[in-house]
N, C-alpha and C positions, 0 to 999 in steps of 0.2 A: 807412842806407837811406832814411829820410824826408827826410834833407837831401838824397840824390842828388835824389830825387821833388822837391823844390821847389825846388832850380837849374833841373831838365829843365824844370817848367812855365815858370818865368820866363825861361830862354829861348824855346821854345815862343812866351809872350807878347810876350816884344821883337819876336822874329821876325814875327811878326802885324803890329804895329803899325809894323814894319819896309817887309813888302808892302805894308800900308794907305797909307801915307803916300810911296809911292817908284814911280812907277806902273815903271821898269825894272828892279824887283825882281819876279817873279814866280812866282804860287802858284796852279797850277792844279788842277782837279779836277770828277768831274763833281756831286758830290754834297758837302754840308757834312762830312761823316761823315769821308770820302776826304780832303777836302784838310788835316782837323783832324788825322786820322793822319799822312799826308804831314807836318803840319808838327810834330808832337812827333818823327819821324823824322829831322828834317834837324834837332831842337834837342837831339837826341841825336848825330849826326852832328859836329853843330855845338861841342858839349861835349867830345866826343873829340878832336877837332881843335885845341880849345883848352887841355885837358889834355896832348897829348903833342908835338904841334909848339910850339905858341905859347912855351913856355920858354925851347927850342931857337933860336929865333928871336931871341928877347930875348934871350938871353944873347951872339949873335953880333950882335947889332946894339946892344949897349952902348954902344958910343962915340957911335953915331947917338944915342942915345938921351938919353945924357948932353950933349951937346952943342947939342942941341935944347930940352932942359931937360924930354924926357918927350913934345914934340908927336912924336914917330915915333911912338908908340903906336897915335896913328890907324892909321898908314899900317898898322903890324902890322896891327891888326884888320880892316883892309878886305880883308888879304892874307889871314888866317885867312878872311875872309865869301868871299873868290874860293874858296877852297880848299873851301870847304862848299858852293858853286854847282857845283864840275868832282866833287867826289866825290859831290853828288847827282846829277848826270845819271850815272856810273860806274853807281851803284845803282838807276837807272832812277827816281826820285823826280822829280815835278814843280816843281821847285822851280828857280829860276836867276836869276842877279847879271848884270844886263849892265854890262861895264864897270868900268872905274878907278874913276873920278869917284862913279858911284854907289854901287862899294863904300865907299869913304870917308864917303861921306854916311849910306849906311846901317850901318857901324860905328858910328857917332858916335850915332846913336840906338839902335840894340840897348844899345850900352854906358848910354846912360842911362835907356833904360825898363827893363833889365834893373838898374841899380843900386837903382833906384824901388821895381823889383819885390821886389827880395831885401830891403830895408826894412820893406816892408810884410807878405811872406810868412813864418811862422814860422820859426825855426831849427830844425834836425833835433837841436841840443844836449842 
């Protein structure tokens, strides 16, 4: 349980610094409180989506992936970051990905403020 709790935060984090640095990535809300929930929401959102698609996906996109030498991964992830934009407006959550280009870009840093962070964060071990 405490390792779920410190994936969910450092998602949660990537995502943050995801918004922060992407001004067509966005995180609205009216109060600090609201969008802090909103975004452990969508880094749980975000965690399901990476847990039960994301495998599905790699595993049908192997040849992409080997052939590429591993760069389709972006593209995975930016596809998993769209898929966590359209399932948070679903759930009504303020949170939204405009675009290709930008998913791509903000995959590439969730994945690495998110690598940074599970580094730094204890293990649930």
């Amino acid at each position: 349980m405490k390792n779920f709790v410190v994936k969910t935060i450092a998602n949660a984090g990537a995502l943050a610094v995801a918004v922060w640095l992407i001004d067509k990535i966005t995180l609205t809300g009216d109060s600090t409180g609201k969008k802090i929930g909103t975004l452990l929401l969508v880094a749980l959102l975000f965690g399901l989506v990476n847990f039960v698609v994301k495998p599905i996906v790699k595993l049908l996109s192997l040849p992409l992936l080997i052939l590429t030498l591993g760069l389709f991964t972006l593209i995975v992830n930016a596809l998993m970051l769209l898929l966590t934009s359209w399932l948070a407006d679903k759930f009504d959550l303020s949170f939204h990905v405009e675009g290709f280009w930008t998913a791509v870009l903000g995959g590439l840093i969730i994945s690495i403020v998110s690598w940074a962070l599970h580094v730094a964060l204890p293990d649930g071990d």
